[in-house]
C-alpha positions in Angstrom: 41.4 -6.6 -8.8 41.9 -10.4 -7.2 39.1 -9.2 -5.2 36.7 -7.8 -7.7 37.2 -11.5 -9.3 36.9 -13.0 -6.5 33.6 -11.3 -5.5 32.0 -12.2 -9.2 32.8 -15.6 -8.7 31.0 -16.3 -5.3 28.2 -14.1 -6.5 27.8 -16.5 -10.1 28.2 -19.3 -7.7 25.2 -18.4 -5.5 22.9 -17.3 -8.9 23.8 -20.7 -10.2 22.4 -22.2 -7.5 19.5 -20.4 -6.7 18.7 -20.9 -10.7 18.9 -24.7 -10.1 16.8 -23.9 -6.6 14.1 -22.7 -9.1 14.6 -25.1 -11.5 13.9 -27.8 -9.5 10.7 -25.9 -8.2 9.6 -25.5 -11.7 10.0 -29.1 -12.5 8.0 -29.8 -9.5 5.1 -27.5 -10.3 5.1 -28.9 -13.6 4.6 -31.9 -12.1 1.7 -31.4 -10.3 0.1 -29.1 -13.0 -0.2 -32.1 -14.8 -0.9 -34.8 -11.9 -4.2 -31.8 -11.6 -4.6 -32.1 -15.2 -5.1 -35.9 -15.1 -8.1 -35.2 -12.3 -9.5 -33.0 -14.3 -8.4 -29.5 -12.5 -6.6 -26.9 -13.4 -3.2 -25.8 -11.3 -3.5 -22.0 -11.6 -0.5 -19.7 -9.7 -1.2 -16.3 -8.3 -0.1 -13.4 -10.9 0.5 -11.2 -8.0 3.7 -9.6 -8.1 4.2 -7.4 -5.0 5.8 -10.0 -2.5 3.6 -8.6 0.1 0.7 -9.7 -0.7 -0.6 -12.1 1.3 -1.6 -14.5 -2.4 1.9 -13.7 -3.8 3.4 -17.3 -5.2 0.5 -19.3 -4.2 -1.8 -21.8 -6.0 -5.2 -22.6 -6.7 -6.8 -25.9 -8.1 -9.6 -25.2 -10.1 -12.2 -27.6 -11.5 -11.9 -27.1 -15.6 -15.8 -27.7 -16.4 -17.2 -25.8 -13.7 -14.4 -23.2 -13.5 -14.4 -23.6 -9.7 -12.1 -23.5 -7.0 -11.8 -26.8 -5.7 -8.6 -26.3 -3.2 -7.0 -22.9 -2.0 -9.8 -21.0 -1.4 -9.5 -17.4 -0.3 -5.5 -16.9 -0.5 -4.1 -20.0 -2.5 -1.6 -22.6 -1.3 2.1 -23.6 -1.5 3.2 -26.3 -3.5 3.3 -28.8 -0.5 -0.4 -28.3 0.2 -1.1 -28.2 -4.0 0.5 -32.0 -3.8 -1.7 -33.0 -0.7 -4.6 -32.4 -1.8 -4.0 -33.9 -5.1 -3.2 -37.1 -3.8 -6.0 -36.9 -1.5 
């Protein structure tokens, strides 16, 4: 039984902290969707859900009059490259 406890705590401990992990990545990509929105683009994420595929989490800035992709071209980019090329 100690165990069993013992085992639920470690594993609520290690959700918490990967939910802060994506909380924090959340907060940054809001960041930048609205750094893009200020330079008139659009951050757009990947709707892929298979984590094999080779656009799966990835980005795209797209230009909102033209409806254009301006950075990320053929399979998207992480959030570090998202952030260079916005302050570009």
């Amino acid at each position: 039984m100690a165990w069993g406890m013992a085992w639920g705590m470690a594993w609520g401990m290690a959700c918490g902290m990967l939910s802060s992990m994506a909380d924090s990545e959340k907060v940054r990509e809001n960041r930048l969707r609205r750094m893009a929105q200020r330079q008139g683009l659009i951050l757009q994420k990947s709707r892929r859900r298979d984590p094999r595929a080779p656009d799966f989490g990835t980005y795209w800035l797209v230009d909102r009059n033209y409806n254009t992709i301006v950075a990320g071209e053929s399979f998207g980019m992480d959030l570090d490259a998202v952030e260079a090329a916005l302050n570009e």
